[in-house]
PDBQT receptor file of N, H, CA, C and O in Angstrom, charges set to zero:
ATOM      1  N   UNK A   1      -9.182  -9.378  -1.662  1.00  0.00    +0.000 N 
ATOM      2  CA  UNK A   1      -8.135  -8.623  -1.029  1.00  0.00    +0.000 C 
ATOM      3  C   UNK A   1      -8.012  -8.986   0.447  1.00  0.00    +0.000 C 
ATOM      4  O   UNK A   1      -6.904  -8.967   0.984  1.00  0.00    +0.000 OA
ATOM      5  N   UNK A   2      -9.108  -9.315   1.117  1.00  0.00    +0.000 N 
ATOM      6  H   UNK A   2     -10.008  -9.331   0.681  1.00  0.00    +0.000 HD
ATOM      7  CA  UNK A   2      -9.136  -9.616   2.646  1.00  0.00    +0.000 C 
ATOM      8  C   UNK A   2      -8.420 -10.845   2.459  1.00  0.00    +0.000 C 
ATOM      9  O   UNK A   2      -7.392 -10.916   3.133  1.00  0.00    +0.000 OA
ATOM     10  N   UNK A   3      -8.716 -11.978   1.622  1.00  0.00    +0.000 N 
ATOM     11  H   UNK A   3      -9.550 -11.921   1.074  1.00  0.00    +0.000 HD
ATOM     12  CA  UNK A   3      -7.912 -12.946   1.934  1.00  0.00    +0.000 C 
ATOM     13  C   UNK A   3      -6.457 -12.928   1.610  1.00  0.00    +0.000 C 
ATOM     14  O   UNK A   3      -5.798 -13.800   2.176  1.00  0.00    +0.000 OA
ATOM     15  N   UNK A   4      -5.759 -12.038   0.743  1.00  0.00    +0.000 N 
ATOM     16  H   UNK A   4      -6.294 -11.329   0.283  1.00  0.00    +0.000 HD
ATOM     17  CA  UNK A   4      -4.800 -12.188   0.895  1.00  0.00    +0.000 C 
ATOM     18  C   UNK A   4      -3.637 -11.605   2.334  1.00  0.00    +0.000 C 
ATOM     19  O   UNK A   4      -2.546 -11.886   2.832  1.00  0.00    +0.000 OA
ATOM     20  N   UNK A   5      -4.757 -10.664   2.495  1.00  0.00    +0.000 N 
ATOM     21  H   UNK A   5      -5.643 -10.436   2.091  1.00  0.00    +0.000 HD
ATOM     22  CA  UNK A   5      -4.109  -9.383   3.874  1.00  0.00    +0.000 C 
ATOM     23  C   UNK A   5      -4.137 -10.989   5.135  1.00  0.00    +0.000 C 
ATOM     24  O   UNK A   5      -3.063 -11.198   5.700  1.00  0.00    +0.000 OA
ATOM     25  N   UNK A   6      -5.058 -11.749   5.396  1.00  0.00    +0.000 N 
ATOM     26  H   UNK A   6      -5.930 -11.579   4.937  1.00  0.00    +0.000 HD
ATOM     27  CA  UNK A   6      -5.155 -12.548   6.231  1.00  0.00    +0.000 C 
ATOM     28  C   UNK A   6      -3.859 -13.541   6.010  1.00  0.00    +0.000 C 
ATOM     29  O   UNK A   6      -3.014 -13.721   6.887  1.00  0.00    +0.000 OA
ATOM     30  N   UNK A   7      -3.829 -14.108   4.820  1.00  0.00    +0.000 N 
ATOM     31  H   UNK A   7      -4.515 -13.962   4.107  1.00  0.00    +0.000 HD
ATOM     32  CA  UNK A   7      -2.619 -15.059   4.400  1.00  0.00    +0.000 C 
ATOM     33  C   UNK A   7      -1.279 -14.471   4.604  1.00  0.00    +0.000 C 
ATOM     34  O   UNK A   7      -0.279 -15.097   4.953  1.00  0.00    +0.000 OA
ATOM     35  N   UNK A   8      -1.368 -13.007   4.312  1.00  0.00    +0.000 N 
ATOM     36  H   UNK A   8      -2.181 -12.498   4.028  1.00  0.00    +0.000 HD
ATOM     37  CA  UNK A   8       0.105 -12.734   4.878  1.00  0.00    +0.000 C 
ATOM     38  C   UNK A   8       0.448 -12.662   6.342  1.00  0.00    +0.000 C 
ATOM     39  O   UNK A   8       1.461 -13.056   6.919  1.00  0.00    +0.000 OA
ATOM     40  N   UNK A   9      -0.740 -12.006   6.859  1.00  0.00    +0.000 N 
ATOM     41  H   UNK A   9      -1.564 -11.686   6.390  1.00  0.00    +0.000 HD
ATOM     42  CA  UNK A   9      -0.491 -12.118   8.699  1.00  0.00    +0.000 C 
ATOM     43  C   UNK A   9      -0.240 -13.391   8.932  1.00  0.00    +0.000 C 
ATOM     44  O   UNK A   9       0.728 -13.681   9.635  1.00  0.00    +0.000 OA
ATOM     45  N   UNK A  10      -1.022 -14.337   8.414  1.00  0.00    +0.000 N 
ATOM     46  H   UNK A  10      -1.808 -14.101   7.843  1.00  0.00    +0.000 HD
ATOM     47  CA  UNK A  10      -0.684 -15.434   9.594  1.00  0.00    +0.000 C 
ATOM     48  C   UNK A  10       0.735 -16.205   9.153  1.00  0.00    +0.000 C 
ATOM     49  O   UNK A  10       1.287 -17.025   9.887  1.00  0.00    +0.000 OA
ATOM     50  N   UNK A  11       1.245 -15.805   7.811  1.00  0.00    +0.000 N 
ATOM     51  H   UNK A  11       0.797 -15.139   7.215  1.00  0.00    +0.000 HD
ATOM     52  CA  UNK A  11       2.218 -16.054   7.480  1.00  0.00    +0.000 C 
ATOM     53  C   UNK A  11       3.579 -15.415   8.238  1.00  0.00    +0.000 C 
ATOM     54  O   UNK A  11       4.671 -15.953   8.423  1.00  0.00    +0.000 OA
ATOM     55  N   UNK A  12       3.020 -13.806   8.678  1.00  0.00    +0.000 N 
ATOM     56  H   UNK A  12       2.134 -13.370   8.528  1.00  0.00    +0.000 HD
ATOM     57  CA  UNK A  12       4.255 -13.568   9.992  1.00  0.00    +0.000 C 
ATOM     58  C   UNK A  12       3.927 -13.843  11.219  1.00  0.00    +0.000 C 
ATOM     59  O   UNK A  12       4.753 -13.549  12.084  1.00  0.00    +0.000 OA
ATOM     60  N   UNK A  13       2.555 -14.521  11.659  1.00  0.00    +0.000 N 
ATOM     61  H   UNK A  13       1.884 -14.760  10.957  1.00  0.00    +0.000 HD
ATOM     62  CA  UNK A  13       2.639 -14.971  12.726  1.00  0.00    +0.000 C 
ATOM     63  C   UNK A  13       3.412 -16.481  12.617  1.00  0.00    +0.000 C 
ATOM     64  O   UNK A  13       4.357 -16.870  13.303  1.00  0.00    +0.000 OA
ATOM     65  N   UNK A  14       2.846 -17.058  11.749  1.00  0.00    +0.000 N 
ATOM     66  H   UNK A  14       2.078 -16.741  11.191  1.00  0.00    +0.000 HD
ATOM     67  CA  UNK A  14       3.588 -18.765  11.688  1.00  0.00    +0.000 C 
ATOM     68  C   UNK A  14       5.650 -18.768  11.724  1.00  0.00    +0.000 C 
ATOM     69  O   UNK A  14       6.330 -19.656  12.238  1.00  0.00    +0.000 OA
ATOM     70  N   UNK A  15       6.277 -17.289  10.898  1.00  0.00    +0.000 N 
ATOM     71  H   UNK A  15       5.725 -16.567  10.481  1.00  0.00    +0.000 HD
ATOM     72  CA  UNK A  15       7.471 -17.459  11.305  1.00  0.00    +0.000 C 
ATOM     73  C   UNK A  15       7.909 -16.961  12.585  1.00  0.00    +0.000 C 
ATOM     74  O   UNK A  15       9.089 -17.019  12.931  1.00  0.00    +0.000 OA
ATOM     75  N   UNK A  16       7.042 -16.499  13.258  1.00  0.00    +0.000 N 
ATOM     76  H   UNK A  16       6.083 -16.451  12.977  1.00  0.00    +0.000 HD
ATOM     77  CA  UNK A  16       7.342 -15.585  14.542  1.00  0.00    +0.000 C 
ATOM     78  C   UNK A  16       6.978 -17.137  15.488  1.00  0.00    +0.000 C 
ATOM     79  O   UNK A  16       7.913 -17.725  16.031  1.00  0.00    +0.000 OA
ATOM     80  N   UNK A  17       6.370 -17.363  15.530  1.00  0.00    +0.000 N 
ATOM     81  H   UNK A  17       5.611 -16.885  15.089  1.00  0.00    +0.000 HD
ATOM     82  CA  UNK A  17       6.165 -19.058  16.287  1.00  0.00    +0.000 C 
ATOM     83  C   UNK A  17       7.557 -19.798  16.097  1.00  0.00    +0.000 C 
ATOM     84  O   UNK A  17       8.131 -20.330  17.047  1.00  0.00    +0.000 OA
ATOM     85  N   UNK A  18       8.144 -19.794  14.587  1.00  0.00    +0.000 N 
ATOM     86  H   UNK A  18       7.678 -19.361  13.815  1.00  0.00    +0.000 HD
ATOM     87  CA  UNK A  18       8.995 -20.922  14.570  1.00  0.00    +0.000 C 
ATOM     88  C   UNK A  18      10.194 -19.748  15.527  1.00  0.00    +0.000 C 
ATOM     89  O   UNK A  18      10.726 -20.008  16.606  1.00  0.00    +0.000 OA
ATOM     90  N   UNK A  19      10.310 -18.800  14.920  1.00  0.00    +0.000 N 
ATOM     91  H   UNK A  19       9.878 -18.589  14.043  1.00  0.00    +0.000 HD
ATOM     92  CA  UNK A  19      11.636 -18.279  15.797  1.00  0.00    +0.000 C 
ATOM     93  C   UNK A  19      11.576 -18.162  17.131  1.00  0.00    +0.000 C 
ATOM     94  O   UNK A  19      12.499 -17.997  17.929  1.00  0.00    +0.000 OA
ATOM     95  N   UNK A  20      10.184 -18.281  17.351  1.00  0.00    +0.000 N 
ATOM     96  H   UNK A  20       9.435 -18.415  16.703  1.00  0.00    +0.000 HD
ATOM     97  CA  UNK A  20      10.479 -18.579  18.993  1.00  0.00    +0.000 C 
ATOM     98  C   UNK A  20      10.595 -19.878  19.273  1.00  0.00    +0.000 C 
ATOM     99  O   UNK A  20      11.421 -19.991  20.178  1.00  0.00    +0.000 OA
ATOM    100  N   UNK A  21      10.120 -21.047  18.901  1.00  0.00    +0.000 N 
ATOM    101  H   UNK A  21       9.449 -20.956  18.166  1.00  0.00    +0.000 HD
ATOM    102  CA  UNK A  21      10.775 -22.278  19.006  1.00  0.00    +0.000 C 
ATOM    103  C   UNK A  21      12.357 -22.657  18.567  1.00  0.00    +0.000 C 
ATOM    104  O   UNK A  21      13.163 -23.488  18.987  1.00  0.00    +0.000 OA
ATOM    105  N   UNK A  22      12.391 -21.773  17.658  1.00  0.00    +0.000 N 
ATOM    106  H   UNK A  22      11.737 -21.099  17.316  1.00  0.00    +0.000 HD
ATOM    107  CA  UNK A  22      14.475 -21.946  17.629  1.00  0.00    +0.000 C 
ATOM    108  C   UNK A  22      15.377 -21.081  18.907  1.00  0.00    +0.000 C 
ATOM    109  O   UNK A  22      16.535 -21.251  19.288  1.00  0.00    +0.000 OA
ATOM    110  N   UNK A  23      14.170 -19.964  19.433  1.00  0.00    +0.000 N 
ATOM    111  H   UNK A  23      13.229 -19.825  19.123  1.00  0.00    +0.000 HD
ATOM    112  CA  UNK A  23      14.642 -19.606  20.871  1.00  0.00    +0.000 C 
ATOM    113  C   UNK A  23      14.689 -20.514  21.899  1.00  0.00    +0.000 C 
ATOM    114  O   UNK A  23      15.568 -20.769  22.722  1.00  0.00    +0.000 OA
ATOM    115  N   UNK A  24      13.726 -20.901  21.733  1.00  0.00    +0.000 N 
ATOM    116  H   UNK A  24      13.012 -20.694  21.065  1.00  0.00    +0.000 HD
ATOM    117  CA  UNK A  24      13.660 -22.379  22.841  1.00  0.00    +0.000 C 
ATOM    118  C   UNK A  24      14.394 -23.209  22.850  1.00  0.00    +0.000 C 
ATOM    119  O   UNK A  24      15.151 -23.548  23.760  1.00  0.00    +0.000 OA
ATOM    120  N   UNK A  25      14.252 -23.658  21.789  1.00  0.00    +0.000 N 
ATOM    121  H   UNK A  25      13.637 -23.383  21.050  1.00  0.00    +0.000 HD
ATOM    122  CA  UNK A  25      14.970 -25.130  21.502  1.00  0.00    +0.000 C 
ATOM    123  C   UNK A  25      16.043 -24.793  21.116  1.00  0.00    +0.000 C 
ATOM    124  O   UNK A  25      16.757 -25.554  21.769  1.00  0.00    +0.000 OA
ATOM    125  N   UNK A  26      16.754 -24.153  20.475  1.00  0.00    +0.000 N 
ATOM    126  H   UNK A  26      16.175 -23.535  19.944  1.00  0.00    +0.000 HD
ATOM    127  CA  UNK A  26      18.325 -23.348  19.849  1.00  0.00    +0.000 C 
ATOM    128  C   UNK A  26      18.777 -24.839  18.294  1.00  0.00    +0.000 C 
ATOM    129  O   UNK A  26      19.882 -25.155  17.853  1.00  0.00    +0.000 OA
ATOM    130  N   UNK A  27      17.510 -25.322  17.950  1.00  0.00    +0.000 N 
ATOM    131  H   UNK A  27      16.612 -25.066  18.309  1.00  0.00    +0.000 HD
ATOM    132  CA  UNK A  27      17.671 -26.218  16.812  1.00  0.00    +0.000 C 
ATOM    133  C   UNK A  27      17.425 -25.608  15.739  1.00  0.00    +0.000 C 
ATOM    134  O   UNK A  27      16.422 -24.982  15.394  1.00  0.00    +0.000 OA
ATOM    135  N   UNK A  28      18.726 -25.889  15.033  1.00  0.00    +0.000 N 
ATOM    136  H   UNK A  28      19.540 -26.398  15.313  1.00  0.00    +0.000 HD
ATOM    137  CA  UNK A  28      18.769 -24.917  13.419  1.00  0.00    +0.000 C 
ATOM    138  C   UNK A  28      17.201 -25.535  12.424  1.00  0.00    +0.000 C 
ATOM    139  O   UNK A  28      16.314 -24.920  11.832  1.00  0.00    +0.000 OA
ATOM    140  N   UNK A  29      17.328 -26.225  12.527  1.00  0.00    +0.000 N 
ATOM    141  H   UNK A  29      18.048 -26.725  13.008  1.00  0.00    +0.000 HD
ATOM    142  CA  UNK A  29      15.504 -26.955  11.869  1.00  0.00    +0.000 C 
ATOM    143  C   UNK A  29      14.423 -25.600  11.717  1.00  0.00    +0.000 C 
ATOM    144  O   UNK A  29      14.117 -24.972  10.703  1.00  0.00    +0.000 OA
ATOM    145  N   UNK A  30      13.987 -25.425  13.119  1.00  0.00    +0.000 N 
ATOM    146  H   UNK A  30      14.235 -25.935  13.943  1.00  0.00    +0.000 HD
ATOM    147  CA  UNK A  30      13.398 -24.074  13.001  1.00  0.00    +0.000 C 
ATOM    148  C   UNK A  30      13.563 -22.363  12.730  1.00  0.00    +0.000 C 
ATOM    149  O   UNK A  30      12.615 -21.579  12.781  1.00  0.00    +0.000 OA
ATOM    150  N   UNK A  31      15.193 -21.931  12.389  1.00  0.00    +0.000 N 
ATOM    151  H   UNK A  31      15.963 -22.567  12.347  1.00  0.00    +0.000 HD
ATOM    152  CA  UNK A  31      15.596 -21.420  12.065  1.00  0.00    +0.000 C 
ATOM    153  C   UNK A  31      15.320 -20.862  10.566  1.00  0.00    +0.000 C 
ATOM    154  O   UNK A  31      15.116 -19.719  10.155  1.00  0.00    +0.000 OA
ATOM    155  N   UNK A  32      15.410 -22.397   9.767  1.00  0.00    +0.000 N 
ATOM    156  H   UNK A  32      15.575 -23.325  10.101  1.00  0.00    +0.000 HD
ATOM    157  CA  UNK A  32      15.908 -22.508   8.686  1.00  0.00    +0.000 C 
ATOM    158  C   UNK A  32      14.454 -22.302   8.201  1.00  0.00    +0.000 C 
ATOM    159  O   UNK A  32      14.261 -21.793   7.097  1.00  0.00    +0.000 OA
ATOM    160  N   UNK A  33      13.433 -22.680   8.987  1.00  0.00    +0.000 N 
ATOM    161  H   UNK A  33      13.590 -23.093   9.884  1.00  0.00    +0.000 HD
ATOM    162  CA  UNK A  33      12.125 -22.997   8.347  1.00  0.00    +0.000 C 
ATOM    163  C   UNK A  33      11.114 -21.637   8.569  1.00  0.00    +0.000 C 
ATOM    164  O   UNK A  33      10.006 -21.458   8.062  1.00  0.00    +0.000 OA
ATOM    165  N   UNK A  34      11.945 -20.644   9.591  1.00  0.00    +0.000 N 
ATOM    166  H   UNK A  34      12.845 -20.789  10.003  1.00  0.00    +0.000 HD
ATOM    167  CA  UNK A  34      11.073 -18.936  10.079  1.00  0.00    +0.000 C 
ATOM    168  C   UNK A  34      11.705 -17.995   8.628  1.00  0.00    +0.000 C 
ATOM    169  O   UNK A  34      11.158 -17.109   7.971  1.00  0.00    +0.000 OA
ATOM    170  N   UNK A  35      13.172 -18.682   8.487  1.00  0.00    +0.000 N 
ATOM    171  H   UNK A  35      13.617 -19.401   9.021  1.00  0.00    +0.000 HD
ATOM    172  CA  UNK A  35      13.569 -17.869   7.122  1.00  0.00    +0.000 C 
ATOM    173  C   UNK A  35      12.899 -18.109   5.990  1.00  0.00    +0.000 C 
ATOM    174  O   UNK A  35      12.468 -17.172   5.317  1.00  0.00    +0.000 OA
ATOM    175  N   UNK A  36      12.734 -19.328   5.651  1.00  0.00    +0.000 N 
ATOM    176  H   UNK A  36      13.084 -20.089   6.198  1.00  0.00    +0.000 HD
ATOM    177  CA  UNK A  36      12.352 -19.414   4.287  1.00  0.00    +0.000 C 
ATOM    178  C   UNK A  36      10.348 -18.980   4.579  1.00  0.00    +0.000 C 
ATOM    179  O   UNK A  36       9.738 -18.427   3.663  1.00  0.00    +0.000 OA
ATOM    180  N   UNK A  37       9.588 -19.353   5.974  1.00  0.00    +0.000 N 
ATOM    181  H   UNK A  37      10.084 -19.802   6.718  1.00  0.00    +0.000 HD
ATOM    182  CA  UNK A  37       8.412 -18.631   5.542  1.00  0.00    +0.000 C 
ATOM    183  C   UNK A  37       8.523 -17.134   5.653  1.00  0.00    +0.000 C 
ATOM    184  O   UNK A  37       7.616 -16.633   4.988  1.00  0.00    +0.000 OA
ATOM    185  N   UNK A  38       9.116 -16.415   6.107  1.00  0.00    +0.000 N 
ATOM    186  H   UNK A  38       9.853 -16.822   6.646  1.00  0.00    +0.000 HD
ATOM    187  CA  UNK A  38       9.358 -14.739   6.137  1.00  0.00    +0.000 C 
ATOM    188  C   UNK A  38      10.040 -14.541   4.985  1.00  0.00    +0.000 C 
ATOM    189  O   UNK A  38       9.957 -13.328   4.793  1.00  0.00    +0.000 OA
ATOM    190  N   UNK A  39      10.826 -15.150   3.886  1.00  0.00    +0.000 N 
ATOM    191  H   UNK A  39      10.894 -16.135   4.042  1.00  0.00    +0.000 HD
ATOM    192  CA  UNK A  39      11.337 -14.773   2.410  1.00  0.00    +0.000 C 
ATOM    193  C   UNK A  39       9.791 -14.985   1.764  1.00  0.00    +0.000 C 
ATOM    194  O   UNK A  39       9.258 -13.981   1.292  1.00  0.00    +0.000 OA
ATOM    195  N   UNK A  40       9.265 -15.901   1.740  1.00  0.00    +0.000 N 
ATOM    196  H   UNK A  40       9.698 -16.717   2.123  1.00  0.00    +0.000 HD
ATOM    197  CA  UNK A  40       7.911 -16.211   1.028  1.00  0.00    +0.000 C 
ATOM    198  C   UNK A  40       6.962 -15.258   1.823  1.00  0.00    +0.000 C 
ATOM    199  O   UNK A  40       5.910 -15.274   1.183  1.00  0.00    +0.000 OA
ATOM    200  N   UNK A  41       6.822 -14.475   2.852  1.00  0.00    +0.000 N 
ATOM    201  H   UNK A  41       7.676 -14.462   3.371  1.00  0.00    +0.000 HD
ATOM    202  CA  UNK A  41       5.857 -13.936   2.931  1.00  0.00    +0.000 C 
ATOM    203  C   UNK A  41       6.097 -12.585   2.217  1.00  0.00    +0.000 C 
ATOM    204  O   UNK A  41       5.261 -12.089   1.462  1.00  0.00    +0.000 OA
ATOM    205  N   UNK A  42       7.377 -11.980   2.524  1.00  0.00    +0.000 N 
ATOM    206  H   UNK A  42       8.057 -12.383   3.138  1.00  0.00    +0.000 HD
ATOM    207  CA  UNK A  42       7.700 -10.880   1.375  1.00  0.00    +0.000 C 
ATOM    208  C   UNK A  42       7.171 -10.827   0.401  1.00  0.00    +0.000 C 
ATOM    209  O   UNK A  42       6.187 -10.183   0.037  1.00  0.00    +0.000 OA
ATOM    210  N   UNK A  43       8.136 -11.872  -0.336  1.00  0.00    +0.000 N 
ATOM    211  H   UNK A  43       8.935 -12.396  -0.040  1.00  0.00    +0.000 HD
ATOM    212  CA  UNK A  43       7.486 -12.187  -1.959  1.00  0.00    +0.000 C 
ATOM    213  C   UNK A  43       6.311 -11.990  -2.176  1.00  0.00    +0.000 C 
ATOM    214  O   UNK A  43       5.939 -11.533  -3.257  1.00  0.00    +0.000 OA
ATOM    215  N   UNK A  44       5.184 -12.400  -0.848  1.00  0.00    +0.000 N 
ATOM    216  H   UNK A  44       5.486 -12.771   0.030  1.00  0.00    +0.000 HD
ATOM    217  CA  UNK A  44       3.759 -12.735  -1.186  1.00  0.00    +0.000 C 
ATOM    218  C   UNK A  44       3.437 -11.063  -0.798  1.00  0.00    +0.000 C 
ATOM    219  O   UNK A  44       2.770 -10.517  -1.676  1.00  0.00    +0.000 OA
ATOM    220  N   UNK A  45       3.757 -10.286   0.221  1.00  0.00    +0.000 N 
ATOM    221  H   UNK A  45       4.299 -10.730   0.935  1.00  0.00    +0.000 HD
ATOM    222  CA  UNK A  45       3.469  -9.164   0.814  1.00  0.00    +0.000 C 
ATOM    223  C   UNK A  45       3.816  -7.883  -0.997  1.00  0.00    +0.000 C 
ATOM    224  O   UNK A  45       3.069  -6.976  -1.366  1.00  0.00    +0.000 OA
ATOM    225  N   UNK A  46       4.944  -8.271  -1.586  1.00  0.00    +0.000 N 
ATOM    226  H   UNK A  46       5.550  -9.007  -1.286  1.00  0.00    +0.000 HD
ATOM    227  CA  UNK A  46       5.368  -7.384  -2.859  1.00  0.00    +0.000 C 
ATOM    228  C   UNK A  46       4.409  -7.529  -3.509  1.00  0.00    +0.000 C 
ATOM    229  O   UNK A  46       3.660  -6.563  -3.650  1.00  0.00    +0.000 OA
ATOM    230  N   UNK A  47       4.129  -8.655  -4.066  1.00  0.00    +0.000 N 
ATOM    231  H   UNK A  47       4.738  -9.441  -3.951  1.00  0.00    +0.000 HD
ATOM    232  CA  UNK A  47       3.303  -9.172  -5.287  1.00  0.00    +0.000 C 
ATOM    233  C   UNK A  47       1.711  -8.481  -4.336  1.00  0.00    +0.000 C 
ATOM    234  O   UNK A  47       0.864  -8.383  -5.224  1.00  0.00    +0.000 OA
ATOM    235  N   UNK A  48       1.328  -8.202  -3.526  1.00  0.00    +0.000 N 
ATOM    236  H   UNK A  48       2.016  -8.281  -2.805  1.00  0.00    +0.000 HD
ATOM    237  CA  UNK A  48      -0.024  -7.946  -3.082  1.00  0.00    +0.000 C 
ATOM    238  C   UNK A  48       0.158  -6.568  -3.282  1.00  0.00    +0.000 C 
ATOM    239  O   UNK A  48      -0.879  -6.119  -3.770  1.00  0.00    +0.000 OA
ATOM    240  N   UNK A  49       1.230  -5.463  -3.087  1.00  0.00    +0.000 N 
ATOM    241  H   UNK A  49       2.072  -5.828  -2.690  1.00  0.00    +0.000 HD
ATOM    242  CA  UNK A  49       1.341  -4.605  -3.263  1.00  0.00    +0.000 C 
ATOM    243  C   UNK A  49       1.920  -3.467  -4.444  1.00  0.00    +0.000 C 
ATOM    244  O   UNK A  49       1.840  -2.249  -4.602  1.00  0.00    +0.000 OA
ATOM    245  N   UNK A  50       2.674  -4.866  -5.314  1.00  0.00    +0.000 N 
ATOM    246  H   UNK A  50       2.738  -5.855  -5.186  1.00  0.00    +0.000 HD
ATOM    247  CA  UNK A  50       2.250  -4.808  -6.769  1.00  0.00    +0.000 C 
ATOM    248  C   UNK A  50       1.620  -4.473  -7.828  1.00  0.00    +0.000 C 
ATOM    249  O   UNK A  50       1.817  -3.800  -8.840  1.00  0.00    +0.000 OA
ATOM    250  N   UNK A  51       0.334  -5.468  -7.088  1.00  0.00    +0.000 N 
ATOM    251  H   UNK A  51       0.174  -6.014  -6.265  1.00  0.00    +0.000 HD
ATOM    252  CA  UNK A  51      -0.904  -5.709  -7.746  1.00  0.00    +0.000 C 
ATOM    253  C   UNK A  51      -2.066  -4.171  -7.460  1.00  0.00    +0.000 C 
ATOM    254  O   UNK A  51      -2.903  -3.692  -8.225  1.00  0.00    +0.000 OA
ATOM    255  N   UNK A  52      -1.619  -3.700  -5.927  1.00  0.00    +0.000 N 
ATOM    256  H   UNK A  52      -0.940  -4.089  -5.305  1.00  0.00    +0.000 HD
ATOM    257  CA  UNK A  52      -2.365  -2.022  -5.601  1.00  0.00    +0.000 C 
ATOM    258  C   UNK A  52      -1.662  -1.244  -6.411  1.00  0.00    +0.000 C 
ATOM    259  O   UNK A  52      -2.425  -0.615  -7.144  1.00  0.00    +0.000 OA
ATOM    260  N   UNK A  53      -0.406  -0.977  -6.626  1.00  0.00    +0.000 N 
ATOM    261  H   UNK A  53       0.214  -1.488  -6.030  1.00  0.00    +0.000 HD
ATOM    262  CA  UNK A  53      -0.003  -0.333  -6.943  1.00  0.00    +0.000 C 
ATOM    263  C   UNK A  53      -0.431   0.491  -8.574  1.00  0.00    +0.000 C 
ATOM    264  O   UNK A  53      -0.671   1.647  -8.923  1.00  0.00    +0.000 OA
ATOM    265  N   UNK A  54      -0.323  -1.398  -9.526  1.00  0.00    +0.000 N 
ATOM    266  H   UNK A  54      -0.128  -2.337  -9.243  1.00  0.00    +0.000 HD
ATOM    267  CA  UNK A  54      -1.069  -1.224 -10.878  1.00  0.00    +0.000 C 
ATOM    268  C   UNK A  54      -2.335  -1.337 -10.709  1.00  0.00    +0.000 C 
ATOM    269  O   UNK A  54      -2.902  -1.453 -11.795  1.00  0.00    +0.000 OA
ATOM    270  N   UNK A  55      -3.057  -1.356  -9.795  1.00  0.00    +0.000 N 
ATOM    271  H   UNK A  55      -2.597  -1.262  -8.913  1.00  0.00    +0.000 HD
ATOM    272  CA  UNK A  55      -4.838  -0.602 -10.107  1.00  0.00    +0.000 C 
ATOM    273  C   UNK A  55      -4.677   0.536  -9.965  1.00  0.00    +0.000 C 
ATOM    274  O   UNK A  55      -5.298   1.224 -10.775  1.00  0.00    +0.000 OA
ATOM    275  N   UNK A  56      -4.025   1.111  -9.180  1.00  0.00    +0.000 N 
ATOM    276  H   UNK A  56      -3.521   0.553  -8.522  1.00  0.00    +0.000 HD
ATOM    277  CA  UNK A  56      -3.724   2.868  -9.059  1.00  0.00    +0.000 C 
ATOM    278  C   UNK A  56      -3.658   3.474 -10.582  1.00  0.00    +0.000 C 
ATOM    279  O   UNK A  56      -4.395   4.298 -11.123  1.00  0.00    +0.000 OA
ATOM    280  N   UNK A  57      -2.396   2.700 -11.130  1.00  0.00    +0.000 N 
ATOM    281  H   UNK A  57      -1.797   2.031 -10.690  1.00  0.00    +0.000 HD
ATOM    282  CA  UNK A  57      -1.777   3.480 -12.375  1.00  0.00    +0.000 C 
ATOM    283  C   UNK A  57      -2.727   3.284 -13.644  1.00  0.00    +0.000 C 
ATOM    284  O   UNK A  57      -2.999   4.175 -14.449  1.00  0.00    +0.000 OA
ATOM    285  N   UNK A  58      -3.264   1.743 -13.691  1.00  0.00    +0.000 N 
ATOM    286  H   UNK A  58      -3.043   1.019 -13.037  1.00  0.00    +0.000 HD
ATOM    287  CA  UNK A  58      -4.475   1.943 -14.831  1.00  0.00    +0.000 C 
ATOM    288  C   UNK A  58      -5.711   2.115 -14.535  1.00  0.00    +0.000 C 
ATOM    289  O   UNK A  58      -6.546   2.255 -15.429  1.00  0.00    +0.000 OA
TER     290      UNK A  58
């Protein structure tokens, strides 16, 4: 469980880096690349909370 709680942080730290480099730089490249890791960290953040949810219920 710790490793996944770790994989998701650094997964919103790594898109929070790129969106500040598309602040910087104003190049759609890094834009494109803070969206798609913050859609995948969701996904990864649901499915972790998913997975608490059904140890609760069974």
């Amino acid at each position: 469980m710790l490793l996944f709680r770790w994989a998701i942080m650094l997964l919103l730290i790594a898109a929070a880096v790129l969106f500040a480099f598309y602040a910087g730089t104003g190049q759609d490249k890094y834009k494109r690349a803070g969206l798609v890791t913050l859609k995948w960290t969701i996904i990864a953040a649901l499915g972790f909370f998913g997975v608490l949810i059904l140890e609760r219920v069974f």
